[in-house]
TIFI-590572 format. One record per residue: residue in one letter; z, x, y of N, C-alpha, C in turn. Coordinates in steps of 0.1 Angstrom, whole numbers, padded with zeros to 4 digits, always signed. Each point is the difference from the previous one (the first is absolute). Last residue first. Layout:
residues N
AZXYZXYZXY;...
This chain:
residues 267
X+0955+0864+1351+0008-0014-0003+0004+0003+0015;X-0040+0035-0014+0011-0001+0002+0003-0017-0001;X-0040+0026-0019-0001-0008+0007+0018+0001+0001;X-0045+0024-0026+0013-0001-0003+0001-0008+0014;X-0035+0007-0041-0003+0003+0018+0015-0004+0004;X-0013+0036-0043+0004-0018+0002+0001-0001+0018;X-0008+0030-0052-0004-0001+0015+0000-0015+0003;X+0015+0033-0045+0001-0013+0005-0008+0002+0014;X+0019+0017-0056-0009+0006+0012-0003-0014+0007;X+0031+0021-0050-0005-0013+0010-0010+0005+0016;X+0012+0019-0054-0002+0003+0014-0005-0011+0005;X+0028+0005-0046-0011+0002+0005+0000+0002+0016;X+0032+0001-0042-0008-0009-0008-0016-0004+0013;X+0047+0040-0015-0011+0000+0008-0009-0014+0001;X+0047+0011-0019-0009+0005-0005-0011-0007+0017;X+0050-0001-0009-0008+0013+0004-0015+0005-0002;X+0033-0034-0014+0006+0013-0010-0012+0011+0011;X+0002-0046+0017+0015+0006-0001+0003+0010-0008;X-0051-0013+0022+0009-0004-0010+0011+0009+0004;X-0037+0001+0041+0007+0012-0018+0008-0014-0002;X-0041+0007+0035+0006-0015-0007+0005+0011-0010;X-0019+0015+0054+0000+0002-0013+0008-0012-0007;X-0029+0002+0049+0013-0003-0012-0006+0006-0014;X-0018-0004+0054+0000+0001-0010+0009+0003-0007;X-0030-0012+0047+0015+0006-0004-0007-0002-0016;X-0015-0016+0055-0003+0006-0011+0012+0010-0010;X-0016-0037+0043+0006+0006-0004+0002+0002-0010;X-0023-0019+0051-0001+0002-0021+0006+0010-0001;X+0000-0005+0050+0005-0015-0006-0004+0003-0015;X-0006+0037+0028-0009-0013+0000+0002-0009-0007;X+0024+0034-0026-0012+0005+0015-0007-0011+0000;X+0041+0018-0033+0002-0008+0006-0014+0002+0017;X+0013+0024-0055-0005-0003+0007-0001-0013+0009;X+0023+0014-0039-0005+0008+0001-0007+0005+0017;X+0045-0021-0037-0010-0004+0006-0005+0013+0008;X+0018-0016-0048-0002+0011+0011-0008-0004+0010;X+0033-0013-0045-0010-0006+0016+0000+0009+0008;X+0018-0015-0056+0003+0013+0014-0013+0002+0010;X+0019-0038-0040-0011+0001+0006+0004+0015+0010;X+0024-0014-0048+0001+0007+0011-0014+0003+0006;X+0018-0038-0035-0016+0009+0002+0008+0008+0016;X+0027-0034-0045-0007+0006+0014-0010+0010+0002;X+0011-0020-0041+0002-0012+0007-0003+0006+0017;X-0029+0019-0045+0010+0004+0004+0005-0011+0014;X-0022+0004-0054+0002-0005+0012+0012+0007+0014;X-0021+0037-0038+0004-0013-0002+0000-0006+0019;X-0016+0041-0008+0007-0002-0020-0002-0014+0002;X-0037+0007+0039+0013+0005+0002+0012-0002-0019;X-0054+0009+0023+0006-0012-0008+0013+0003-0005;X-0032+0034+0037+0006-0004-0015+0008-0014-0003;X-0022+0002+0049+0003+0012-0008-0004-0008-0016;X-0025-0013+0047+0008-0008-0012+0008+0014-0011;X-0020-0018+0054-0006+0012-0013+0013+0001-0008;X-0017-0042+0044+0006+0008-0015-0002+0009-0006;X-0008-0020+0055-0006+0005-0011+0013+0001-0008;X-0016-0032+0040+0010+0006-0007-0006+0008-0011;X-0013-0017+0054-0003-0001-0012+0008+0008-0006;X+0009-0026+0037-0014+0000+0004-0009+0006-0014;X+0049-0025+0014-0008+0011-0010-0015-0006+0008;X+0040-0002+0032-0009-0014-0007-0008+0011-0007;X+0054+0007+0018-0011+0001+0005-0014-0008-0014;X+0055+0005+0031-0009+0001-0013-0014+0004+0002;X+0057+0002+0030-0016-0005-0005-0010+0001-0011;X+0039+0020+0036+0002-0010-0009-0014-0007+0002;X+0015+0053+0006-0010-0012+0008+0005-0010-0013;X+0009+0052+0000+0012-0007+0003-0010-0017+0006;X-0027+0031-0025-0001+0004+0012+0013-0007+0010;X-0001+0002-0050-0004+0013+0006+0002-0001+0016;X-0001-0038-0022+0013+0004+0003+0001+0013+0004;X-0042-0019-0003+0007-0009+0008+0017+0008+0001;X-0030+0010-0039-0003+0006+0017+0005-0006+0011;X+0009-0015-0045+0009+0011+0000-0009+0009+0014;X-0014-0041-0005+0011-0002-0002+0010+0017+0006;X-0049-0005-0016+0004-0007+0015+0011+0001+0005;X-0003+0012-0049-0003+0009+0012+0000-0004+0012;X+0007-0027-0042+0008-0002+0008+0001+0015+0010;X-0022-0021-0045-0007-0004+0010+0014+0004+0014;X+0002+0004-0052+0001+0009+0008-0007-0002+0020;X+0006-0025-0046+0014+0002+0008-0003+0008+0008;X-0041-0018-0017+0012-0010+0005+0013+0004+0005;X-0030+0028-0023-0003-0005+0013+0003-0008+0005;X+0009+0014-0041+0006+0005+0008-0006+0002+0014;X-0012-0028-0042+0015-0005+0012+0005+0014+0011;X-0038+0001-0037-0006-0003+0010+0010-0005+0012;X+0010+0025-0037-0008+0008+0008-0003-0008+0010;X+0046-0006-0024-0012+0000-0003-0009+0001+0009;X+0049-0002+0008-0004+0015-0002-0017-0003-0008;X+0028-0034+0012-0004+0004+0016-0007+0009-0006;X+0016-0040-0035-0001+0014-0002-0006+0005+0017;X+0030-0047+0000-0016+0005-0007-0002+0018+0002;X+0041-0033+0008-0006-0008-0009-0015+0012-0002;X+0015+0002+0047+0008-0008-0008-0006-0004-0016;X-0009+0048+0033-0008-0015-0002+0010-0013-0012;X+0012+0053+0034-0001-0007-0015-0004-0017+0005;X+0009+0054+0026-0001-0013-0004-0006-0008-0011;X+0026+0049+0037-0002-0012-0015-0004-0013+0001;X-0011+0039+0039+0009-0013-0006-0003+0003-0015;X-0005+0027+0048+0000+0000-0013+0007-0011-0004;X-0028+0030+0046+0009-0013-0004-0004-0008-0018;X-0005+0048+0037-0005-0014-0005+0010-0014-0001;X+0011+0053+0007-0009-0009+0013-0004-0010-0004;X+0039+0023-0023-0013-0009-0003-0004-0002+0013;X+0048+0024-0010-0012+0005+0004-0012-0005-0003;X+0038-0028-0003+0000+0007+0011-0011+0008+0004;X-0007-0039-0037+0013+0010+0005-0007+0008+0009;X-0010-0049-0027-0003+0010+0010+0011+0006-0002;X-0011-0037-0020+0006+0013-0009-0004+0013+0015;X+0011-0062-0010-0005+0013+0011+0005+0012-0005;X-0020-0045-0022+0015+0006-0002-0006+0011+0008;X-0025-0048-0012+0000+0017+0007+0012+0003-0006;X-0025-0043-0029+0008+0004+0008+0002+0012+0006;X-0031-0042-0011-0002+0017-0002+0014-0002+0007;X-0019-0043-0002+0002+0010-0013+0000+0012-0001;X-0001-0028+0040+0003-0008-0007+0004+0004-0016;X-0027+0022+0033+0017+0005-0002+0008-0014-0008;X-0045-0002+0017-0003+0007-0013+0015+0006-0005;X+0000-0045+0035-0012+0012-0009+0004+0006-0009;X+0024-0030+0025+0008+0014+0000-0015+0008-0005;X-0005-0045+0027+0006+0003-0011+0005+0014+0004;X-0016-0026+0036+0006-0010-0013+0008+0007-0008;X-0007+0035+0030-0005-0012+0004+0004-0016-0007;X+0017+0052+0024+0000-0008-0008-0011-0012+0000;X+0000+0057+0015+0004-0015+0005-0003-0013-0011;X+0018+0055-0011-0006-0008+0001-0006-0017+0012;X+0029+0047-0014-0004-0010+0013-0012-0006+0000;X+0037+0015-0042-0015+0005+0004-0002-0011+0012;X+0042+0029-0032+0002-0013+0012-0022+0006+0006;X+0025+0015-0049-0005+0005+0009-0004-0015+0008;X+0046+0011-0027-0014-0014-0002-0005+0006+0016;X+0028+0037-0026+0002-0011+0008-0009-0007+0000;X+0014+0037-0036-0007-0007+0011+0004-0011+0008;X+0016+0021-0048+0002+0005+0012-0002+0000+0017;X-0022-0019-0042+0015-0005+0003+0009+0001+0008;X-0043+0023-0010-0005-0010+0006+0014-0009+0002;X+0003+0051-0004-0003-0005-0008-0004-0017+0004;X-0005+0040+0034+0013-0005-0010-0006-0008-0011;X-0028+0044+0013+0005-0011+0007+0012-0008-0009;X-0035+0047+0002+0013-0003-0002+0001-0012+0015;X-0053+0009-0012+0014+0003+0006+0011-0001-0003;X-0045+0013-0029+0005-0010+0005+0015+0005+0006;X-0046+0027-0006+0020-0003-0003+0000-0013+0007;X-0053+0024-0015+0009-0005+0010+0017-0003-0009;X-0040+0008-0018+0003+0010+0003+0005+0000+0014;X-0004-0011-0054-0004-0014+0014+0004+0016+0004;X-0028-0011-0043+0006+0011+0007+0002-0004+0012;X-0024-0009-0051+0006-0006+0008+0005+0010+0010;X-0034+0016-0040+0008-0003+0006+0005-0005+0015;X-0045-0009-0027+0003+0010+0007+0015-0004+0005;X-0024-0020-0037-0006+0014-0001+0007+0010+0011;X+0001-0060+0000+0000+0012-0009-0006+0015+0000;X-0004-0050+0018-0014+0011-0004+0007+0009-0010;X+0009-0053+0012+0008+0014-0001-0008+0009-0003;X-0024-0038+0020+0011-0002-0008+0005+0013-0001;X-0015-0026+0049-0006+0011-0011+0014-0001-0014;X-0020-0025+0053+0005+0006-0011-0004+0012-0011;X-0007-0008+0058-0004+0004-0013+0010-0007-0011;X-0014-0018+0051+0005+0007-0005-0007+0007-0013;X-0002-0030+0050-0004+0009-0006+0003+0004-0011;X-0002-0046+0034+0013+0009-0005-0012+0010-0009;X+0001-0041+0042-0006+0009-0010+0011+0013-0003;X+0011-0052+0021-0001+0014-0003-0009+0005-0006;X-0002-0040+0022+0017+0002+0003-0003+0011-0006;X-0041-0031+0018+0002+0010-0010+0019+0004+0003;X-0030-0047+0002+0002+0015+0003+0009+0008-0007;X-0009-0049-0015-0013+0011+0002-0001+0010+0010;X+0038-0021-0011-0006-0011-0001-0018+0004+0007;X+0031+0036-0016+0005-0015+0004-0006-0007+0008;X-0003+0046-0035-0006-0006+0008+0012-0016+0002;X+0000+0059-0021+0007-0012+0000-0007-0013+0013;X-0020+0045-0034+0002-0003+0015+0005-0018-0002;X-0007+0054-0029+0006-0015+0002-0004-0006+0013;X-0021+0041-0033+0003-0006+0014+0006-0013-0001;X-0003+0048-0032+0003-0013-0003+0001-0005+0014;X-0009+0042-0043+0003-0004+0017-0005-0014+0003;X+0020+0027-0047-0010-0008+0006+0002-0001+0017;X+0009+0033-0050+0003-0001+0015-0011-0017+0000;X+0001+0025-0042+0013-0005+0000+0001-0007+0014;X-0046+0006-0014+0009+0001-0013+0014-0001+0002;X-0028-0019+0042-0003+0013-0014+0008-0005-0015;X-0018-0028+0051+0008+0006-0016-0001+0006-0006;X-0014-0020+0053+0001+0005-0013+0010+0005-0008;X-0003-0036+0032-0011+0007+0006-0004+0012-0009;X+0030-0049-0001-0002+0014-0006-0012+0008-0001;X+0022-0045+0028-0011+0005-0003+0004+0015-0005;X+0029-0046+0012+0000+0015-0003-0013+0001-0006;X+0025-0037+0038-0008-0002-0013-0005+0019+0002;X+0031-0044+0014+0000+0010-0002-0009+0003-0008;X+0022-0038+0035-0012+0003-0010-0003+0015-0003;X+0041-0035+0022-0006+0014-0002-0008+0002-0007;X+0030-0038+0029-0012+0000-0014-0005+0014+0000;X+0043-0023+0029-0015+0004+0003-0003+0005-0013;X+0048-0011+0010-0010-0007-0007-0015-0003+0001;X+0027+0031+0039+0007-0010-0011-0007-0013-0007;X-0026+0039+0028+0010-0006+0007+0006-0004-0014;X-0030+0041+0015-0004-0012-0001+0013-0005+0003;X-0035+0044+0017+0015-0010-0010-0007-0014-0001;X-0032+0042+0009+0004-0011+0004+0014+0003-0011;X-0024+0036-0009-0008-0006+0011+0003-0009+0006;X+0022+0046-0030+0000-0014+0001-0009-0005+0015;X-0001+0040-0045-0001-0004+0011-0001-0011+0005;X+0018+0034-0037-0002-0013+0001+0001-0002+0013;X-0004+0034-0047+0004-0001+0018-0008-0014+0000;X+0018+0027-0042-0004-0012+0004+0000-0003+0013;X+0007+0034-0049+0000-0003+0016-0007-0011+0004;X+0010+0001-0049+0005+0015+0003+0000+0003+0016;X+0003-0042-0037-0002+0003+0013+0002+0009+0002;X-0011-0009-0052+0012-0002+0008-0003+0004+0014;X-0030-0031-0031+0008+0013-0006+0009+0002+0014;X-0033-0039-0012+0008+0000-0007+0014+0019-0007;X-0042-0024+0036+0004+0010-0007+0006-0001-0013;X+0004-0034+0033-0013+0002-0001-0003+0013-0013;X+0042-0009+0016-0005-0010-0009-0013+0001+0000;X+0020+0029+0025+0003+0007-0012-0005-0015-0013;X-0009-0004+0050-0007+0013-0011+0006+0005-0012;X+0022-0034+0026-0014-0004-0001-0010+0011-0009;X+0046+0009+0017+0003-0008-0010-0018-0006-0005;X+0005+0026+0039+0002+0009-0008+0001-0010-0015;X-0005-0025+0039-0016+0012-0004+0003+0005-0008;X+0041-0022+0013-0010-0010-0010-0011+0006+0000;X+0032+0027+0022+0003-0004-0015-0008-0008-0001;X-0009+0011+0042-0004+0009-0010+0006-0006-0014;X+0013-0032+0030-0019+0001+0004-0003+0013-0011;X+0052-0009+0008-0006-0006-0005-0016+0002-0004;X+0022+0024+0033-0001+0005-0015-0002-0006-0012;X-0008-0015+0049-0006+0009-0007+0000+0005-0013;X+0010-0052+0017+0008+0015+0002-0012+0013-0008;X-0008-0051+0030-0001+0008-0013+0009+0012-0003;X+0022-0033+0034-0018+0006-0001+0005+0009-0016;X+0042-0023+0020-0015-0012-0004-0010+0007+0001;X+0041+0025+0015-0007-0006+0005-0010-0012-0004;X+0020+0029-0023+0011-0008-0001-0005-0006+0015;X-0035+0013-0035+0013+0011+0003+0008-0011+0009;X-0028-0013-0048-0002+0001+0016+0015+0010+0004;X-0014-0014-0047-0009+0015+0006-0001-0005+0018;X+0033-0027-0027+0001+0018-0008-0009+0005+0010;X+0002-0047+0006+0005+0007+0010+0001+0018-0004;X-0044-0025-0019+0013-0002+0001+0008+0004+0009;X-0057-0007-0007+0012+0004+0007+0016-0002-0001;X-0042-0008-0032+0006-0006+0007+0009+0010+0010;X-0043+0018-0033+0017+0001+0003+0003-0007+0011;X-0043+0011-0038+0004-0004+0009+0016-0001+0008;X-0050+0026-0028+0014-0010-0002+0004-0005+0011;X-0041+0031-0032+0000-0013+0011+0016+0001+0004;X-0026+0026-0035-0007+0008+0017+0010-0010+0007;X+0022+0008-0057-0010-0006+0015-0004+0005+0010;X+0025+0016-0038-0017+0002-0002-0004-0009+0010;X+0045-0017-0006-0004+0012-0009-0015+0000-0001;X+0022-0035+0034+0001+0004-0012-0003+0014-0005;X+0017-0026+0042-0007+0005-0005+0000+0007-0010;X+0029-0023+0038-0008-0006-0005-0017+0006-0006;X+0050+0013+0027-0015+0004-0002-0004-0005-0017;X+0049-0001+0028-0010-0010-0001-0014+0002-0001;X+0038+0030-0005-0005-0003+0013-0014-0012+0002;X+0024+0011-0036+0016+0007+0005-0008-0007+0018;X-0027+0000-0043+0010-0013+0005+0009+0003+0012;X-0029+0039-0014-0006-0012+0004+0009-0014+0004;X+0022+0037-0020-0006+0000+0014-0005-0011+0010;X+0004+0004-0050+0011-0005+0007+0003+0005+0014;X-0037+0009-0027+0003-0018-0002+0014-0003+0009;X-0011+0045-0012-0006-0004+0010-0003-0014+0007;X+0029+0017-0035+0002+0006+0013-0007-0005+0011;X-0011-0005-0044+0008-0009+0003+0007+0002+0012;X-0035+0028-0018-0002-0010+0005+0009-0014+0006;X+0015+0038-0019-0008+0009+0009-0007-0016+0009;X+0020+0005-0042+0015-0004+0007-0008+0001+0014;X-0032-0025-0036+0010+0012+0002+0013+0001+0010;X-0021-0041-0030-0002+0006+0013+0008+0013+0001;
């Protein structure tokens, strides 16, 4: 098995997706990993397993992946997933997921893979911000309301990297035990615009994805343990609220663009 596929094997487990190499089909029990700390599905969970779905379907690497959510669900509900590859070329494929429980629908998801094309240099064209180093940080505090569990923080840990001049809101974070910086986990760490609009607007409160998108940089030298999410939030009209993040590694490298709208709700 290569190193490429074994990555992807280890996603798959990381979030219980039940699907093999070259499959349309799979499936994923609900664990507390993909709920938020409420007991409902968690969004960034819902894109990593569409994103993780197309690259098993595929067998090449997630380059974007928007993911639009229709219902939640709840703790140990059955996820039927299933990837139709709408076309293939020679290196690109486009790819629909749609996640089903117990014959509705919980998401449709859109994306592309593709294997390395090669021919046209790499180029970010954005700075990552001067922040502290994640040691340096404090354990970013999230107002959340509690339910049973801890959800998806059960294994991610924040560290608050805001500084003074950020209208947003910047963290370090890391997944216990599992690579964050692979294409399809970075929708998992980055699900947290609601969040950083809520604090924009000084309001304690969150808000319910309505849909997440990934655009996936360069494949970073090596693993990296934190991921500087930087949160921009963008827009606050009529109760939805709309923002976006960049995801840089600790040497600065770029690894993609997060994008979010979400109907948001005060505690």
């Amino acid at each position: 098995m290569s190193a490429a596929a074994a990555a992807r094997h280890a996603d798959r487990s990381f979030l219980g997706l039940e699907m093999g190499d070259g499959a349309s089909r799979g499936r994923v029990v609900v664990a507390e990993r993909l709920l938020t700390p409420g007991d409902r599905f968690y969004g960034g969970a819902g894109i990593a397993i569409a994103g993780a779905a197309m690259e098993a379907a595929t067998g090449r690497r997630l380059r974007w992946v928007t993911t639009q959510f229709v219902s939640s669900t709840g703790p140990r509900s059955e996820i039927e997933v299933s990837a139709e590859v709408g076309a293939s070329g020679r290196t690109s494929a486009q790819v629909l997921v749609i996640g089903r429980v117990e014959g509705r629908t919980l998401f449709n998801a859109v994306g592309s893979t593709d294997d390395e094309p090669g021919g046209v240099p790499d180029g970010v064209f954005a700075t990552m911000p001067s922040v502290p180093d994640p040691d340096a940080c404090p354990p970013l505090r999230l107002p959340f309301k509690r339910g049973t569990t801890e959800g998806h923080l059960a294994t991610t840990e924040l560290r608050d990297a805001a500084t003074a001049e950020s209208p947003g809101m910047r963290a370090w974070v890391r997944v216990q035990d599992h690579d964050a910086g692979r294409p399809c986990m970075l929708g998992y760490i980055a699900d947290y615009v609601p969040l950083s609009i809520m604090r924009g607007l000084g309001v304690r409160g969150a808000g319910t994805s309505l849909d997440n998108t990934i655009r996936v940089g360069a494949p970073p030298a090596q693993a990296t343990p934190w991921i500087l999410v930087d949160l921009l939030p963008q827009v606050s009209a009529g109760g939805f609220g709309h923002g976006s993040a960049m995801l840089w590694t600790q040497r600065g490298e770029a690894l993609g663009i997060a994008s979010q709208t979400a109907r948001l709700f005060t505690f």
